[in-house]
C-alpha positions in Angstrom: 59.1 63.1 118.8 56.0 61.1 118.5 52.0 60.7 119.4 52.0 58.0 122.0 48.8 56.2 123.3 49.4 56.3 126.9 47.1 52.7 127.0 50.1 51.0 125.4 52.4 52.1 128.1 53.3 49.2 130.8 51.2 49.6 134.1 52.8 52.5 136.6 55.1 53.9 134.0 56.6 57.3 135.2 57.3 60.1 132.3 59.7 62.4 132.9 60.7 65.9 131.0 61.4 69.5 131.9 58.2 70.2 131.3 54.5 68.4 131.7 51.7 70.1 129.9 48.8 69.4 130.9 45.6 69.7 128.0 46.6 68.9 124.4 43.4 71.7 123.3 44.8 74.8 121.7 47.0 76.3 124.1 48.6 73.4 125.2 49.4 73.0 121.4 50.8 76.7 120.9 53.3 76.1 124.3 54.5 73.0 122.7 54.6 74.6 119.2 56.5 77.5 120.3 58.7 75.1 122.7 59.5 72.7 119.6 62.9 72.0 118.4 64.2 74.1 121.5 66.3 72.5 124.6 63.5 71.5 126.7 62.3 68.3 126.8 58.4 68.4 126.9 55.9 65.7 127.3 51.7 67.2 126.5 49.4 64.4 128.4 45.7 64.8 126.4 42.6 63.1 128.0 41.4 62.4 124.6 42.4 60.6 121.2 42.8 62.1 118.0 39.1 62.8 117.4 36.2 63.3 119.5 35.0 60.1 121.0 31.4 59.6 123.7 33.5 57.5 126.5 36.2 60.4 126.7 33.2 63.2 126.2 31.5 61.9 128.8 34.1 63.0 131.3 32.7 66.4 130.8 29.3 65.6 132.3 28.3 68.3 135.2 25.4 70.4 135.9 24.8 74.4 135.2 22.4 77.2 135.9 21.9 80.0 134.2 20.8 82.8 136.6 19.8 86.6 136.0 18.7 89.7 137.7 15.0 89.7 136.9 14.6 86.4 135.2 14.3 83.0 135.5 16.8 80.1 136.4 17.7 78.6 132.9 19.0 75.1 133.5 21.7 74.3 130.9 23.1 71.1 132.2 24.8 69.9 128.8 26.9 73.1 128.8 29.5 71.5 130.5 29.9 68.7 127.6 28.6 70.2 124.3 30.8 73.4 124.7 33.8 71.4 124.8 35.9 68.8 122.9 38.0 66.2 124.7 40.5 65.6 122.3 43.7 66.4 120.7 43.2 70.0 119.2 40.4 70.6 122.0 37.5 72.8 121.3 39.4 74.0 117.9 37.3 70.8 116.7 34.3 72.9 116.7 35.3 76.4 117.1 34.4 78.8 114.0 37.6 80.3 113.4 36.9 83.7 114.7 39.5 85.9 115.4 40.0 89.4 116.8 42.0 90.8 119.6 40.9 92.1 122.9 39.8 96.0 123.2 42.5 98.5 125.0 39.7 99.3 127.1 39.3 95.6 128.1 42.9 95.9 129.7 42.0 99.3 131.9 41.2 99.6 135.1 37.3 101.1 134.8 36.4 102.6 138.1 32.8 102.0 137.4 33.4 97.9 136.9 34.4 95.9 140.1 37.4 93.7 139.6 38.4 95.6 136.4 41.8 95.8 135.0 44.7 93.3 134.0 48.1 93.7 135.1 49.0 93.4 131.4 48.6 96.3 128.5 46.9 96.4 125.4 50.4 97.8 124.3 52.4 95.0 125.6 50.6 92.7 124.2 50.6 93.7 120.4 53.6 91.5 119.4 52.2 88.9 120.6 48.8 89.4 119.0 51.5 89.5 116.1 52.8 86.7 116.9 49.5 84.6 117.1 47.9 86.0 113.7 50.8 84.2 112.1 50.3 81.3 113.7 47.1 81.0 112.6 47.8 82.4 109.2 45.6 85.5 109.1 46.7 89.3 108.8 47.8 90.6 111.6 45.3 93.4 113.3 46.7 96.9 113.0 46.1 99.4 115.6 44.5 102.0 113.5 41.4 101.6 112.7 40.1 100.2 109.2 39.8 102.7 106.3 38.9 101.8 102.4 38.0 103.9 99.4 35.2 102.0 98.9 31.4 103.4 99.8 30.2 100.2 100.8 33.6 99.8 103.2 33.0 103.2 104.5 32.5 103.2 108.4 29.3 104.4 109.9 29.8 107.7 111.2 29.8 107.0 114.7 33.5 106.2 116.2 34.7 109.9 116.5 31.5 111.8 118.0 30.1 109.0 120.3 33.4 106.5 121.1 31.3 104.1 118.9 34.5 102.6 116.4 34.2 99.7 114.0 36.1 96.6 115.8 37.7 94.3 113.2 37.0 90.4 112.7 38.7 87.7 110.8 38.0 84.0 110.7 41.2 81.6 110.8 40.8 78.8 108.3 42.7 76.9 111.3 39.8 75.1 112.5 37.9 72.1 112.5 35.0 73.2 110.9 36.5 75.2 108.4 39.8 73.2 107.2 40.4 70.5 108.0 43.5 69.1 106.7 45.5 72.4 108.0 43.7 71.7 111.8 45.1 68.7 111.7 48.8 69.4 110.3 48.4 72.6 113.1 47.5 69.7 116.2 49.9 67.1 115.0 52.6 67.9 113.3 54.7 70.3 116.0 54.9 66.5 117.6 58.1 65.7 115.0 60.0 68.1 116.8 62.8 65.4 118.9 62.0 67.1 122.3 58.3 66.6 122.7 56.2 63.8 123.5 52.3 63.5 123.4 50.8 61.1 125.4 47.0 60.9 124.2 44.2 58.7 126.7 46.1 60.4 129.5 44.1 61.8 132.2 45.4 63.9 135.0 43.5 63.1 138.1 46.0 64.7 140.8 48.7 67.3 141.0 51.0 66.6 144.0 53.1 68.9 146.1 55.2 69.7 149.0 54.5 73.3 150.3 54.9 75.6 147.4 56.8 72.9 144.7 54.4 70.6 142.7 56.0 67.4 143.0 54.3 65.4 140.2 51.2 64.4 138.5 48.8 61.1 139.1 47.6 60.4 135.2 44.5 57.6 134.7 43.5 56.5 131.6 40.0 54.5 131.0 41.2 51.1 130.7 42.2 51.4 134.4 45.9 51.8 133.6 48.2 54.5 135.9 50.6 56.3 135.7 52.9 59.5 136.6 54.6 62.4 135.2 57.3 64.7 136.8 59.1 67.7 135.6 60.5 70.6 136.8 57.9 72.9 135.8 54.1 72.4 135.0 51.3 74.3 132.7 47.8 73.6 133.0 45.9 74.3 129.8 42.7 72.1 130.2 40.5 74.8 129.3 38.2 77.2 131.5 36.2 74.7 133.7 38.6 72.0 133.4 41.7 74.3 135.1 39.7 74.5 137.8 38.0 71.1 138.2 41.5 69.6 139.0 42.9 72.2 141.3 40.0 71.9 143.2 40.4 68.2 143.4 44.0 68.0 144.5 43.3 69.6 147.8 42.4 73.2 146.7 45.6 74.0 144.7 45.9 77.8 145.0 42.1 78.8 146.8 43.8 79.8 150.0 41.8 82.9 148.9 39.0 81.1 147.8 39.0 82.3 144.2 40.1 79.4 142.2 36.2 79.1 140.2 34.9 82.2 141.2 34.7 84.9 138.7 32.9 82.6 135.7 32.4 84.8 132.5 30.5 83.5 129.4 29.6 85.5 126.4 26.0 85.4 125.2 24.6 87.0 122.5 20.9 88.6 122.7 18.5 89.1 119.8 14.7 88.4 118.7 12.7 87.3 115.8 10.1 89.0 114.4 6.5 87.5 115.7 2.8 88.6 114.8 3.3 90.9 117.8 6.5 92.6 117.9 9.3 93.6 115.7 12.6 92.0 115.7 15.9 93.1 116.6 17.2 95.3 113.2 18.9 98.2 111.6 17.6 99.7 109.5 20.3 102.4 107.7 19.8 105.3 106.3 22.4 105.0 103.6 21.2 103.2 100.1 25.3 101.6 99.9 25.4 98.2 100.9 27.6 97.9 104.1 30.0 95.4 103.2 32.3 96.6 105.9 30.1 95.2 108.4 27.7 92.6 107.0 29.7 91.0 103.9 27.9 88.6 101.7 29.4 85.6 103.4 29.0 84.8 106.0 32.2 84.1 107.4 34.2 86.9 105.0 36.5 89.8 107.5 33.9 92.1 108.9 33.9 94.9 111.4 30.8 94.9 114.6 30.0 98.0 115.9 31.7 98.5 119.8 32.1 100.6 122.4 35.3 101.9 123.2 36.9 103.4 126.5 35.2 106.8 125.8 31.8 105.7 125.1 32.4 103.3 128.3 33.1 106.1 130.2 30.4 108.5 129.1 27.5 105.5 129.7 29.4 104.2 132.8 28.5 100.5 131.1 30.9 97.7 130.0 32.3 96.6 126.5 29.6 96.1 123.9 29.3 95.5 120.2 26.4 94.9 117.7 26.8 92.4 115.3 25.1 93.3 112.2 24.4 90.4 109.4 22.3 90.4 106.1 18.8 89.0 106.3 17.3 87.5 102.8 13.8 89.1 102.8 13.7 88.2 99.1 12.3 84.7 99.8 10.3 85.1 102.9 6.5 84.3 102.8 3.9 86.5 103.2 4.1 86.9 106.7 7.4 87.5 107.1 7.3 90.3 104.6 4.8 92.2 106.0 6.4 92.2 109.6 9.8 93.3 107.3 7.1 96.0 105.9 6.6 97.0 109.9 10.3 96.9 110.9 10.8 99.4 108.0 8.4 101.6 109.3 10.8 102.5 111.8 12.6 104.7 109.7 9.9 106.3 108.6 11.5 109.7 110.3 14.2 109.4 108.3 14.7 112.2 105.7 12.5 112.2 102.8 14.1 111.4 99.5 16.2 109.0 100.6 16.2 105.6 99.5 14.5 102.6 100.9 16.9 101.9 104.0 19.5 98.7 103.6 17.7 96.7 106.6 20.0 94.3 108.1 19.6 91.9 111.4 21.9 92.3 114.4 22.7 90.6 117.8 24.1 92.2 120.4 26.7 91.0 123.1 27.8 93.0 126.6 30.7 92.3 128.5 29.9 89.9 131.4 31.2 91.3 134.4 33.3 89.5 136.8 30.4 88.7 139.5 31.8 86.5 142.7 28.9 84.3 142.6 29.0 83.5 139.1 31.2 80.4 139.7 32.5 76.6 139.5 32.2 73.8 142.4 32.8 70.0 142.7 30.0 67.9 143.4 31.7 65.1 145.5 28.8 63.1 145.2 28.9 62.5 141.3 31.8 61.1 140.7 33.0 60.3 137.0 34.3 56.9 135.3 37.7 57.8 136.6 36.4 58.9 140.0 36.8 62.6 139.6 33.9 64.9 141.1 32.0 66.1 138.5 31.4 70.2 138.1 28.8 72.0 139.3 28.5 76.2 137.5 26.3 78.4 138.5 26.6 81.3 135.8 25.4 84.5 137.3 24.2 87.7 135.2 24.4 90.7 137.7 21.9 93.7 137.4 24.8 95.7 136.0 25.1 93.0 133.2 21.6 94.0 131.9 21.5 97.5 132.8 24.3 98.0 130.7 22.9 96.1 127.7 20.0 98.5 127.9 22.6 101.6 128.4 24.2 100.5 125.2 21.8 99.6 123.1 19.9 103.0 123.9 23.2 104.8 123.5 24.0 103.5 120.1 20.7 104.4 118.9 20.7 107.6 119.4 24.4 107.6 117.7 22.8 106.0 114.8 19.7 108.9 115.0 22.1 111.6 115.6 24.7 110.8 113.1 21.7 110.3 110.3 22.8 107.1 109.6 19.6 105.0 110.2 16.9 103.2 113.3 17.7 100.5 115.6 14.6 98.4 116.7 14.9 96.2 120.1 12.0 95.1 121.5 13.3 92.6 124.1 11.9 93.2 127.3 14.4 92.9 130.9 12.6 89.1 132.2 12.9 87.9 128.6 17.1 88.7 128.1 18.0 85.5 129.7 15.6 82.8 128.1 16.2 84.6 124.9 20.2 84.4 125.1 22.0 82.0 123.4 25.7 80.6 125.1 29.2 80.3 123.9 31.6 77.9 124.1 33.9 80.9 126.1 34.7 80.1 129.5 36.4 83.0 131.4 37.9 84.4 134.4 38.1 81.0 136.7 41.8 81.3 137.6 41.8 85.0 137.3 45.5 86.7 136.8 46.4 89.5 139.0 49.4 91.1 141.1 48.0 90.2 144.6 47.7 86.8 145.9 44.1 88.1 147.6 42.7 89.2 144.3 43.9 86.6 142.2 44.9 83.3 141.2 47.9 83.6 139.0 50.2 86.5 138.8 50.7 88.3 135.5 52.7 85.8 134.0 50.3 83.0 134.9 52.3 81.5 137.4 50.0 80.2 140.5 50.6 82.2 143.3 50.6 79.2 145.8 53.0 77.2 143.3 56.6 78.1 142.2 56.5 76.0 139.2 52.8 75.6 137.7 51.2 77.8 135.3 47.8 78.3 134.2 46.8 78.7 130.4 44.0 79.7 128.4 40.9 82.1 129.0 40.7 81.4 132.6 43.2 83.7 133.9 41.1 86.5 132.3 40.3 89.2 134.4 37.9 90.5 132.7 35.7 88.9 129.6 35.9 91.6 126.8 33.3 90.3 123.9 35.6 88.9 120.9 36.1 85.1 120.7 39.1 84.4 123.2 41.0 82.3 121.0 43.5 84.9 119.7 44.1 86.3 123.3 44.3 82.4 124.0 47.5 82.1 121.8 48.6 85.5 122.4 48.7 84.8 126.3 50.7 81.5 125.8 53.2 82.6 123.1 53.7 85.3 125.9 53.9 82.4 128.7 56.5 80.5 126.5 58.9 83.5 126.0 58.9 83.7 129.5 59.5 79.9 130.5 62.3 79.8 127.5 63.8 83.3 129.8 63.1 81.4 132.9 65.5 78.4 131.6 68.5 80.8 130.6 68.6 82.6 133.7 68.7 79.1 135.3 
């Protein structure tokens, strides 16, 4: 019904609704999108305004170290504020628009990965990956895998002798960096709806309960102003680190088990330049068509990256992987940097004679990061922020298997590519150089983990807390497990999949 600056509201007003959902970023927005017009009443309470603003930002402030099996502690301690957005639309301010959905062997239970498996299917969750491409206004992704008359579209041949399979990608133009206008109709404009209510400025600092019932919520805004919100059931969608900043504060919501921030997962992406010393990381293929399917000519055009699937898991015994190839323009580099291209393409110098001069092409590569105890989220009670919340405190942890895994994969691809005749990878980044060389997403997994048993997890499979009969979690941080794609689409599949159950939940009431 309207976008209300909780500032303007008299001292200790008390909002009332069916529902409170707390975090205006983008899954708050898809509950309330898919809850609009319905029978609920529903009130969104957003820490931020409308746009990104440095009092509100600075909320975010915390410390976090990167640390690695064989490398050195990276200190990242803006993580915590430039990977995040406080305002209404949330990280979507900043996100790239990426799209695809989560592998089927991301779901499984993969004896050779601790803490793998969801309690949800890749299966079951197809309609609702339906469900969320329309929302965001891209095709949907089919289950079979891409196929196109065209050479340059042509697949490497890889998928069916070495469980190597081209994964598909899409970019949304839903987002604040690439349209803007339609972000902003997409975070405002499910507001008109006569049952919800958006309260922006409105910070929850507490969630209250008695036993297993959550009983309310203490909100603070800036200009010192409080007040409260009660409903008969609760979703908290404040993002990855956030989820788990304000259980933590209100007494340990749901750590009987001590798991609520364990279980961080981050995706990284690892790659070098070429130096006077050393090649760079590149692929150099065999075949003289350019491949479109994987490195199109813009840069943010549908592509596929080059993963790993269950079988290829299985045979390695490593973790999801993908290679990310992109198109390099060697056509203006300097002197320099055309003779170390002249040395890169030396490694296919085995290749068949008579062929063409190889397409060479840059790539990055990502591994899944496994779910690792240690890799976790704390309060620092002695830094307090302007609303006197502790501040967080992550320590992000990249086990051995993380790396030996990469190493696994990289080497396993390469001989696919060898084998299959289809070109040379080069990688020339040493084990103590992965970490300083990485570079961090804005993904922050796994925190509030979902899982049958109240021992193993945080949430149950509907995201419902275990120690709470009326508060959900939302977004990536009931993730089990990490995958590689951009987490957004799972995001919105997840909560579309959340709100179908609440809207059952208030029938069979």
């Amino acid at each position: 019904m309207a976008i209300i600056d909780a500032r303007t509201l008299p001292d200790a007003s008390h909002l009332e609704a069916d529902l409170v959902i707390i975090g205006g970023g983008l899954a708050g927005i898809t509950l309330a999108k898919e809850l609009a017009g319905g029978p609920l009443k529903v009130v969104v309470l957003e820490s931020g305004g409308r746009e990104m603003e440095p009092e509100t930002q600075a909320l975010y402030a915390g410390a976090c170290v990167q640390k690695a099996d064989g490398n050195k502690d990276r200190p990242l301690h803006e993580f915590p504020v430039q990977s995040r957005v406080r305002a209404l639309g949330g990280s979507g301010h900043v996100w790239g628009g990426k799209c695809g959905p989560l592998d089927p062997a991301d779901f499984a239970e993969r004896a050779w990965i601790p803490y793998s498996g969801w309690p949800i299917s890749r299966e079951a969750m197809q309609p609702y990956y339906d469900r969320a491409c329309d929302m965001l206004e891209i095709d949907r992704f089919p289950p079979e895998r891409p196929n196109a008359a065209e050479a340059s579209l042509q697949p490497l041949a890889l998928d069916a002798r070495d469980g190597f399979f081209p994964a598909p990608r899409l970019f949304a133009r839903i987002s604040g960096r690439t349209d803007r206008p339609a972000f902003d109709r997409f975070r405002t404009q499910f507001a008109e709806a006569p049952n919800i209510d958006v309260y922006l400025y409105a910070n929850v600092v507490r969630i209250r309960r008695e036993r297993n019932t959550i009983t309310g919520l203490d909100i603070a805004c800036l200009d010192g102003k409080r007040h409260k919100a009660k409903a008969t059931r609760y979703v908290l969608a404040t993002g990855g680190i956030e989820n788990v900043r304000l259980l933590l504060a209100s007494d340990n919501l749901g750590n009987r088990h001590d798991l609520v921030g364990r279980f961080f997962q981050g995706h990284v992406t690892y790659s070098n330049d070429s130096d006077a010393q050393r090649e760079g990381s590149a692929f150099a293929a065999s075949r003289a068509e350019p491949l479109d399917l994987y490195a199109p000519a813009l840069r943010y055009g549908p592509h596929c990256v080059i993963g790993a699937g269950l079988a290829a898991q299985k045979r390695m015994k490593t973790g999801n992987f993908t290679a990310t190839l992109f198109r390099a323009n060697f056509a203006n580099a300097d002197a320099k940097v055309a003779a170390e291209t002249q040395t890169i393409s030396k490694a296919s110098a085995q290749l068949d004679k008579g062929q063409a001069q190889p397409n060479l092409l840059g790539f990055f590569a990502m591994t899944e990061h496994f779910p690792h105890p240690e890799s976790r989220i704390t309060l620092d009670q002695s830094q307090k922020d302007a609303l006197g919340m502790p501040r967080v405190n992550l320590t992000w942890v990249h086990g051995k298997k993380d790396y030996d895994d990469l190493e696994r994969s990289i080497d396993g691809l390469a001989a696919a590519m060898g084998a299959a005749g289809e070109g040379r990878l080069c990688w020339s980044l040493r084990r103590d150089e992965l970490l300083a060389s990485s570079n961090a997403s804005r993904h922050h997994m796994g925190t509030t983990r979902m899982h049958a048993d109240p021992r193993k997890g945080v949430v149950d499979a509907d995201g419902r807390l275990h120690e709470a009969n009326n508060l959900y979690v939302a977004g990536s941080s009931v993730f089990p497990t990490s995958g590689i794609v951009n987490p957004t689409l799972t995001i919105l599949a997840l909560t579309i999949r959340l709100a179908d159950h609440l809207k059952s939940e208030k029938k069979a009431a």
